[in-house]
GUTORMAR-865871 format. One record per residue (C-alpha): residue in one letter; x, y, z. Coordinates in steps of 0.1 Angstrom, whole numbers, plus 5000, padded with zeros to 4 digits. Example, Ala and Ser with C-alpha at 12.3 -4.5 7.8 and 13.67 -1.06 7.14 Angstrom:
<'A',<5123,4955,5078>>,
<'S',<5137,4989,5071>>,
***
This chain:
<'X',<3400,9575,3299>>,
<'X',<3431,9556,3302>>,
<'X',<3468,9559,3281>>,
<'X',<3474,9538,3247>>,
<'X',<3485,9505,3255>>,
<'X',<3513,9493,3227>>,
<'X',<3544,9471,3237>>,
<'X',<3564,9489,3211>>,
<'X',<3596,9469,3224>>,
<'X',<3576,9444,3211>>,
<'X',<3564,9456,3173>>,
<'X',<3603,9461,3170>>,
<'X',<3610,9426,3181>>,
<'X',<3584,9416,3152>>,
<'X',<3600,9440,3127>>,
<'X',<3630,9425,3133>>,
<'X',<3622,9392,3135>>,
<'X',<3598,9389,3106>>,
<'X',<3621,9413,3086>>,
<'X',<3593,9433,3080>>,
<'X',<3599,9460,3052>>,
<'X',<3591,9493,3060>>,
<'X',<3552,9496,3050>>,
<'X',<3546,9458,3062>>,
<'X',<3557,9469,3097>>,
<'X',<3540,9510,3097>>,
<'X',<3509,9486,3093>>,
<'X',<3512,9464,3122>>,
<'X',<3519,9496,3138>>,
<'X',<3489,9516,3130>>,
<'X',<3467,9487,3135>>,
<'X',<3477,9483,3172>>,
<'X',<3482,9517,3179>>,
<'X',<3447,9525,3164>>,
<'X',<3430,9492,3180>>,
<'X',<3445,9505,3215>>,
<'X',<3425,9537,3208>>,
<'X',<3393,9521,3200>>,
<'X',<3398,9500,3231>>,
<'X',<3422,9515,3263>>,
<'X',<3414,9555,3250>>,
<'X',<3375,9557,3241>>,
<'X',<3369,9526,3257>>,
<'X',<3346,9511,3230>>,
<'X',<3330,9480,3236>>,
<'X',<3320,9470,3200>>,
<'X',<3344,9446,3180>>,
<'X',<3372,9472,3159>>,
<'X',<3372,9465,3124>>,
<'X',<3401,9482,3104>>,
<'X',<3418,9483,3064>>,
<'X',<3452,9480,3056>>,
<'X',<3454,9497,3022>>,
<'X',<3484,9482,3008>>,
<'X',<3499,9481,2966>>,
<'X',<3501,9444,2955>>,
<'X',<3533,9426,2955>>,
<'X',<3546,9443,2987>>,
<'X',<3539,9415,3009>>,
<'X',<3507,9414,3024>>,
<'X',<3509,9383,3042>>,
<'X',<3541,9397,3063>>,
<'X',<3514,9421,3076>>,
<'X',<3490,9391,3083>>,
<'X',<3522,9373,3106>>,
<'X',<3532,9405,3116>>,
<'X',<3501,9408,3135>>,
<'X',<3493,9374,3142>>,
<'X',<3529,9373,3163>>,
<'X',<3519,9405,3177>>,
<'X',<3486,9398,3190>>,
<'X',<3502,9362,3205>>,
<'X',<3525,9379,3226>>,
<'X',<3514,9406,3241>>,
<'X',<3502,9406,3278>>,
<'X',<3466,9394,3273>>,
<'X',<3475,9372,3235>>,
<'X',<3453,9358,3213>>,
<'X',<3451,9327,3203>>,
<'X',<3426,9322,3179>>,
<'X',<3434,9340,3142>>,
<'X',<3408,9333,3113>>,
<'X',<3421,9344,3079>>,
<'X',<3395,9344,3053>>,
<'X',<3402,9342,3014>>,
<'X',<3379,9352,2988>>,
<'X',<3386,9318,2971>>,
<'X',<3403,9285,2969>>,
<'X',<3438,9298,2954>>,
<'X',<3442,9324,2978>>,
<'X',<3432,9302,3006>>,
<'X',<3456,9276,2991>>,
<'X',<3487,9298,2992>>,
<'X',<3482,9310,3024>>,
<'X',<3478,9278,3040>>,
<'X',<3513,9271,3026>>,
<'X',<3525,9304,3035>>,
<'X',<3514,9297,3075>>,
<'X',<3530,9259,3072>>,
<'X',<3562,9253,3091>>,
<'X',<3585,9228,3061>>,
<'X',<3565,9243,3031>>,
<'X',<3589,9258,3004>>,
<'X',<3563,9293,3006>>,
<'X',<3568,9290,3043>>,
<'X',<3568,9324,3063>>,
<'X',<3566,9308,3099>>,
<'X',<3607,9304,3100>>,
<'X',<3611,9331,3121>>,
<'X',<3578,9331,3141>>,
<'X',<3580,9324,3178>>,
<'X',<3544,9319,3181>>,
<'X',<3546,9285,3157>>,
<'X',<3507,9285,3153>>,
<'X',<3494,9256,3143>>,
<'X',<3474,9258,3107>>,
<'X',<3432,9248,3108>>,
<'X',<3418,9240,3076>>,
<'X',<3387,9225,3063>>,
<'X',<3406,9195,3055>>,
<'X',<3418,9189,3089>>,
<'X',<3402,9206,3117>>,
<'X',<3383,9176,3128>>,
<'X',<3414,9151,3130>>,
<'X',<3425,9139,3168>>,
<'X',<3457,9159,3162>>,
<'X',<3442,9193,3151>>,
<'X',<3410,9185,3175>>,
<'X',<3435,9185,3207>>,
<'X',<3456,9217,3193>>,
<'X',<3418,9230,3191>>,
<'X',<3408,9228,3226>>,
<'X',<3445,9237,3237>>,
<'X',<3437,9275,3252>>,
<'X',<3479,9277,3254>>,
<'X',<3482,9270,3217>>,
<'X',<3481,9301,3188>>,
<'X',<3456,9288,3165>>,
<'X',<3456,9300,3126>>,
<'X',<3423,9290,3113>>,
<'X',<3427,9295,3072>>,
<'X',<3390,9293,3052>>,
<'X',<3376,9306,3025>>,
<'X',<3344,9330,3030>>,
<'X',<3325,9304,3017>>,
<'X',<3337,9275,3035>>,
<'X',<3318,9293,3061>>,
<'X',<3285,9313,3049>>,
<'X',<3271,9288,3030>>,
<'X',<3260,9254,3055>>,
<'X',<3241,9244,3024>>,
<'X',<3272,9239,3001>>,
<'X',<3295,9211,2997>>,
<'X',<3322,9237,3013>>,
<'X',<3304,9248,3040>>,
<'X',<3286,9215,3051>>,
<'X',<3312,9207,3076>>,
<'X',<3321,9236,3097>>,
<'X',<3283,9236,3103>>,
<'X',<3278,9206,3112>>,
<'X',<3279,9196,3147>>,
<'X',<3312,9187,3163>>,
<'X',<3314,9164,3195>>,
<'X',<3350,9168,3206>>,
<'X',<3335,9211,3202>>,
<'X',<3296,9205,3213>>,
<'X',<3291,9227,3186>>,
<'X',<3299,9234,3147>>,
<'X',<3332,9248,3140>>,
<'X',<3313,9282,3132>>,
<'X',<3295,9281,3163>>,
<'X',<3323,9273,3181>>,
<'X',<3342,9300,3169>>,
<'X',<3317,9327,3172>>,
<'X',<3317,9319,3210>>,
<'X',<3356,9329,3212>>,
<'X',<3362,9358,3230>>,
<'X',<3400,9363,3214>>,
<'X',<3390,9359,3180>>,
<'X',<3408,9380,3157>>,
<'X',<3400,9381,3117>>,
<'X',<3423,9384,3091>>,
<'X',<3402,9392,3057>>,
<'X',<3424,9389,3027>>,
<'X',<3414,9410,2998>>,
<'X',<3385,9427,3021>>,
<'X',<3371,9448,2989>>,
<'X',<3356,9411,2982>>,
<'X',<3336,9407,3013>>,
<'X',<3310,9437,3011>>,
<'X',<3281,9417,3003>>,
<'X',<3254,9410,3028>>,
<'X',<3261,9370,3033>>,
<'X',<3297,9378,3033>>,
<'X',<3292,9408,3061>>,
<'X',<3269,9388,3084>>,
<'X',<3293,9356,3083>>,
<'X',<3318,9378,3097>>,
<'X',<3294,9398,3119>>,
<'X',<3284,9365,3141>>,
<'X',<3317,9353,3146>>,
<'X',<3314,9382,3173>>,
<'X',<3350,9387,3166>>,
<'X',<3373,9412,3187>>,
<'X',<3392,9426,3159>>,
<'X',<3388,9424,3118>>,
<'X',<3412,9438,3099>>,
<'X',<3407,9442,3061>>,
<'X',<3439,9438,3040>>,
<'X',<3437,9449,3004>>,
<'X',<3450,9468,2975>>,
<'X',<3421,9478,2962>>,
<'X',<3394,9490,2994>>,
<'X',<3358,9496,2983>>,
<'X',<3351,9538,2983>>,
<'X',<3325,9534,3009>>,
<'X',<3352,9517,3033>>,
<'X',<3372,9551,3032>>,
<'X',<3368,9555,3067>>,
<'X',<3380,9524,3082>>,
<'X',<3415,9527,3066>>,
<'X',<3440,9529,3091>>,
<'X',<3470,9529,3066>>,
<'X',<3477,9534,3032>>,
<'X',<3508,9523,3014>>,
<'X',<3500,9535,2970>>,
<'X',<3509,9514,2941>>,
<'X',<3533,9545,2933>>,
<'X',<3551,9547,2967>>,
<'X',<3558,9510,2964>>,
<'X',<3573,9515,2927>>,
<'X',<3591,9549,2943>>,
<'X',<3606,9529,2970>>,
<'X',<3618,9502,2947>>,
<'X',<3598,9474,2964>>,
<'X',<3582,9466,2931>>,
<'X',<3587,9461,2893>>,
<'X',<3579,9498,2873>>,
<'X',<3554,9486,2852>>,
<'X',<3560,9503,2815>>,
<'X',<3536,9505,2784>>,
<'X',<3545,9490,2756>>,
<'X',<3529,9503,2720>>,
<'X',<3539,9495,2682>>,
<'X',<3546,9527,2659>>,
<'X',<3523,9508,2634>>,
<'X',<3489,9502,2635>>,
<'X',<3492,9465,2636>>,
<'X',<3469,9453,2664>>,
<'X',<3458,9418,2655>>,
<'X',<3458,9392,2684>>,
<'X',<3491,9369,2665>>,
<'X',<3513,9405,2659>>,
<'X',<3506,9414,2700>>,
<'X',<3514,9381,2708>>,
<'X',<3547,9383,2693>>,
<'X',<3557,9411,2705>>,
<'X',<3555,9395,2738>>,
<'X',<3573,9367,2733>>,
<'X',<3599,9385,2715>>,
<'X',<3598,9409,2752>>,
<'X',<3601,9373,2768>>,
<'X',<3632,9359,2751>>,
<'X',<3652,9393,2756>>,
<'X',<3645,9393,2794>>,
<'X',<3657,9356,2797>>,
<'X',<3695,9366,2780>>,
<'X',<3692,9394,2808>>,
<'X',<3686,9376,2831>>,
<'X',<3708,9346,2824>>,
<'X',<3735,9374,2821>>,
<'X',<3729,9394,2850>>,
<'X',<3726,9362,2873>>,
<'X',<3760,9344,2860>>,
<'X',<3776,9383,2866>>,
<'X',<3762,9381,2901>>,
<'X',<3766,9340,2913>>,
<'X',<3722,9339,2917>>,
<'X',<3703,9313,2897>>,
<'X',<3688,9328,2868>>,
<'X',<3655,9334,2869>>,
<'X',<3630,9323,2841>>,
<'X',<3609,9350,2832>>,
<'X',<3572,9339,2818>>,
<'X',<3543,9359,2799>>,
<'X',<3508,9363,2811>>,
<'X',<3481,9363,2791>>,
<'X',<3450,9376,2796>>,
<'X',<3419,9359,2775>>,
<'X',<3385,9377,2770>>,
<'X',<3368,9339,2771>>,
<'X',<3375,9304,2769>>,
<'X',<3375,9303,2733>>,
<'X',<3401,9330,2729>>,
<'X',<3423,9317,2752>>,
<'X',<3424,9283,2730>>,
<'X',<3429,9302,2701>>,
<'X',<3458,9323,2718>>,
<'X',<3471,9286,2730>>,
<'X',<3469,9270,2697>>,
<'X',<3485,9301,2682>>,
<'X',<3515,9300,2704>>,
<'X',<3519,9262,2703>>,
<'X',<3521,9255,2668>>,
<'X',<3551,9257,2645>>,
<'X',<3539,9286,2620>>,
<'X',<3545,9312,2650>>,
<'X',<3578,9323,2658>>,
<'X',<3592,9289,2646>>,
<'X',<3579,9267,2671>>,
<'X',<3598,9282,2696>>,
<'X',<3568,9279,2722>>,
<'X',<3558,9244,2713>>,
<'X',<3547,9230,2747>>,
<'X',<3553,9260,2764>>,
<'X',<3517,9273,2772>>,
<'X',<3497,9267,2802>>,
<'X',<3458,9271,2802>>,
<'X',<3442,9279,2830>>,
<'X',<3402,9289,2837>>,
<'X',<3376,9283,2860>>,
<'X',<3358,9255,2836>>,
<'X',<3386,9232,2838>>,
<'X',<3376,9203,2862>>,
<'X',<3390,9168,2878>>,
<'X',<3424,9158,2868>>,
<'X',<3428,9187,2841>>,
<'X',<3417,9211,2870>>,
<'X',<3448,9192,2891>>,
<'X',<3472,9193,2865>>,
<'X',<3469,9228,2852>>,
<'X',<3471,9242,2892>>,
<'X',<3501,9218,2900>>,
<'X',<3519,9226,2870>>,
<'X',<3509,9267,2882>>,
<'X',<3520,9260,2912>>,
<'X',<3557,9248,2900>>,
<'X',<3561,9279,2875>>,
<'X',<3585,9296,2892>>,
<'X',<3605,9260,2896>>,
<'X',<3638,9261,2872>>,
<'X',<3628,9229,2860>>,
<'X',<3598,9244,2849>>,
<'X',<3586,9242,2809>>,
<'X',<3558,9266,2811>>,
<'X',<3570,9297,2797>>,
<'X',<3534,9319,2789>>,
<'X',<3500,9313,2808>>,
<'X',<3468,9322,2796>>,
<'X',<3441,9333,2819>>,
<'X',<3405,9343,2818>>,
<'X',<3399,9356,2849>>,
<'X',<3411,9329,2877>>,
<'X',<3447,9351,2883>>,
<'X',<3436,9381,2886>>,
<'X',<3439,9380,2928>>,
<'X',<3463,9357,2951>>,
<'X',<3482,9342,2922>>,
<'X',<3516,9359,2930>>,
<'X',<3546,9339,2917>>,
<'X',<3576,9363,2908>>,
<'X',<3588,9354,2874>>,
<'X',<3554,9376,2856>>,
<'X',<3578,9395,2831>>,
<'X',<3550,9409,2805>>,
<'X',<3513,9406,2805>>,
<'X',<3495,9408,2773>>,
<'X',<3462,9419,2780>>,
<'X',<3438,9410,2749>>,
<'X',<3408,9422,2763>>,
<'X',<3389,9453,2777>>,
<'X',<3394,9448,2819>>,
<'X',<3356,9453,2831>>,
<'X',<3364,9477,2864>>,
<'X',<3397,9492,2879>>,
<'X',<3401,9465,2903>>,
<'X',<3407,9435,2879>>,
<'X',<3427,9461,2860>>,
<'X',<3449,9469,2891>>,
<'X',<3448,9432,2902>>,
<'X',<3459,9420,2867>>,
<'X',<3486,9441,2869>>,
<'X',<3496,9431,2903>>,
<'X',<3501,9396,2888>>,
<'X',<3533,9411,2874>>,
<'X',<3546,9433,2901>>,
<'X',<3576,9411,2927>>,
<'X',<3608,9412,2925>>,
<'X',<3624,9376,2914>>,
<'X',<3655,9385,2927>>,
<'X',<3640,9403,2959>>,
<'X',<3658,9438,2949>>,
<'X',<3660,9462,2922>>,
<'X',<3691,9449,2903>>,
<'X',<3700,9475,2880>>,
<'X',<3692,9465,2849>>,
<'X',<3662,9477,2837>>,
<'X',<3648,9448,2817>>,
<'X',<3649,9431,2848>>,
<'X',<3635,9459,2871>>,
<'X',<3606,9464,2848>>,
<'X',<3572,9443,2840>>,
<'X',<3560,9453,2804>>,
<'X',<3526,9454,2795>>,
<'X',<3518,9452,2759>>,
<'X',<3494,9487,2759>>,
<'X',<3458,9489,2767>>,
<'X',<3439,9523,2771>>,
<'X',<3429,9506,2807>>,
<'X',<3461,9501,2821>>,
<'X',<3472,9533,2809>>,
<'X',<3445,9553,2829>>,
<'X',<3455,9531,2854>>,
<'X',<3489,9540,2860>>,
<'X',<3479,9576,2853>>,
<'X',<3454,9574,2881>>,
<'X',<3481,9562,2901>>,
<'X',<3510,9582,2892>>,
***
């Protein structure tokens, strides 16, 4: 048997450059340290499959570029990454995440500058050349089914037959022998289509990122980083319960109470930032809808003039999975621009489309109006709420805190989690 192999000069340089907190870089770490195992210690042949178990809001995709600048620069590199997203707004912030010029941009500091595949682009002469360059680090960013399903609209083209490849992009792929996949919210992926997509890429190494890992995935978790740790170490918001003395529990009295939550965590804010020379951040309410119907009725409850005094008129922002064509555009673009200053959406209601890779700062309360059907929405729901606008604790508590109006769910939640 031979020694580990790990440039740890190298993981520093990463932490370093990446400013990788803490549990981002003890990640990379134990991924390459236990990969180096599989491989250079036991000398395994299969491909090493791993899960990095880490809370929501503590930066998951630093651990993606973490390892992605890793894996580049080592002695033998990579070059071909694949990260795969459960769906289209996950896959959409990561592409801007991995794009050099893009406001969400992570890449600033990354000397590997890999250039970004999508199924948008990978068959223009530009991204075809990058392609077929074996020198270039590659970043290939799909949704899973973008590539199990060669029957749907989304997966029609990466299985359809390539010249400038002499193959489909899937085929093509699966005949890499550097392929290294990235699986974004991995608890997502455990069903049989989902596994064998993965399986016949033939890839070298998968690792699993996720908050929430599936019980019988235990064993494949390499590192763990809780939901109380992160709030411990300050890297998140301290999520606090919120409950009337009264009984009063109908859907206008909760609501509110949130907004009334809302408007005293702008003054702080406003205060705090003038105190400290930042730009203030706008804090916003979630709203969580049991169906389409009650999220209209929660919308046309907020915007009207009989509640609060109009003070939300045009203030609301639906969003749900029905929406389609410029509605659908509209709804996601103004989503998109939330955290923007400029910004007149002050309370979003969801049914279910946020409740995984929406991750915008600014989530000061979330109003929860119906039963959450398993822990993992619950505990993605409340991730929605969990960064830091201003990066750091601040010291004020209004500001250091995400409220959630109470729910017997979220309580056993945090109880769970301590």
């Amino acid at each position: 048997m031979s020694d580990l192999n790990v440039d740890e000069h190298l993981l520093e340089e990463v932490r370093h450059r990446l400013t990788l907190r803490d549990p981002n870089f003890q990640a990379v770490e134990s991924v390459a340290y236990t990969m180096s195992q599989h491989y250079d210690v036991d000398e395994k042949t299969e491909p090493f499959e791993c899960i990095v178990d880490s809370a929501t809001g503590v930066g998951k995709t630093y651990i993606m570029a973490g390892l992605i600048e890793y894996l580049a620069s080592i002695d033998v590199p990579a070059r071909n990454f694949l990260i795969l997203t459960p769906g289209r707004t996950i896959r959409d912030k990561t592409v801007r995440n991995f794009t050099p010029g893009d406001d969400k941009a992570i890449t600033k500091s990354m000397r590997v500058a890999p250039t970004v595949v999508t199924a948008d682009n990978f068959d223009s002469p530009a991204i075809a050349k990058a392609i077929s360059d074996t020198s270039k680090t590659k970043v290939y960013i799909f949704t899973v089914q973008a590539l199990t399903k060669p029957d749907s609209d989304a997966g029609r083209a990466t299985h359809a037959y390539q010249e400038f490849l002499g193959a489909s992009l899937y085929e093509w792929l699966g005949k890499l022998g550097d392929l290294v996949i990235l699986a974004d919210e991995h608890h997502c992926y455990r069903g049989p289509a989902f596994s064998s997509t993965i399986k016949n890429l033939n890839p070298e190494l998968v690792v699993g990122v996720t908050a929430t890992p599936d019980r019988k995935d235990e064993d494949l978790v390499v590192y763990r980083y809780p939901l109380a740790k992160a709030i411990e170490e300050e890297y998140v918001k301290t999520p606090v319960l919120v409950a009337r003395q009264d009984d009063r529990s109908d859907d206008e009295t909760k609501l509110l109470d949130g907004v009334t939550l809302l408007r005293y965590k702008q003054r702080v804010s406003e205060a705090w930032a003038a105190e400290n020379g930042q730009t203030p951040v706008r804090p916003v309410m979630l709203v969580i809808a049991k169906s389409i119907e009650d999220a209209k009725a929660y919308r046309d409850i907020l915007d009207s003039k009989a509640f609060d005094g109009g003070a939300w008129l045009g203030k609301t922002l639906l969003v749900h999975s029905k929406l389609t064509g410029d509605d659908k555009e509209q709804a996601l673009a103004d989503l998109d621009a939330v955290e923007d200053p400029d910004s007149p959406v002050r309370i979003i209601i969801s049914i279910g489309m946020l409740k995984e890779g929406w991750d915008v700062k600014n989530v000061y309360v979330i109003a929860s109006m119906r039963a959450s059907v398993s822990e993992v929405l619950t505990e993605q729901t409340l991730g929605r709420g969990m960064r830091l606008p201003y990066g750091k604790y601040t010291g004020e508590q209004m500001l250091d805190t995400v409220e959630v109006l109470a729910h017997e769910k979220y309580e056993a939640l945090l109880r769970k989690r301590q």
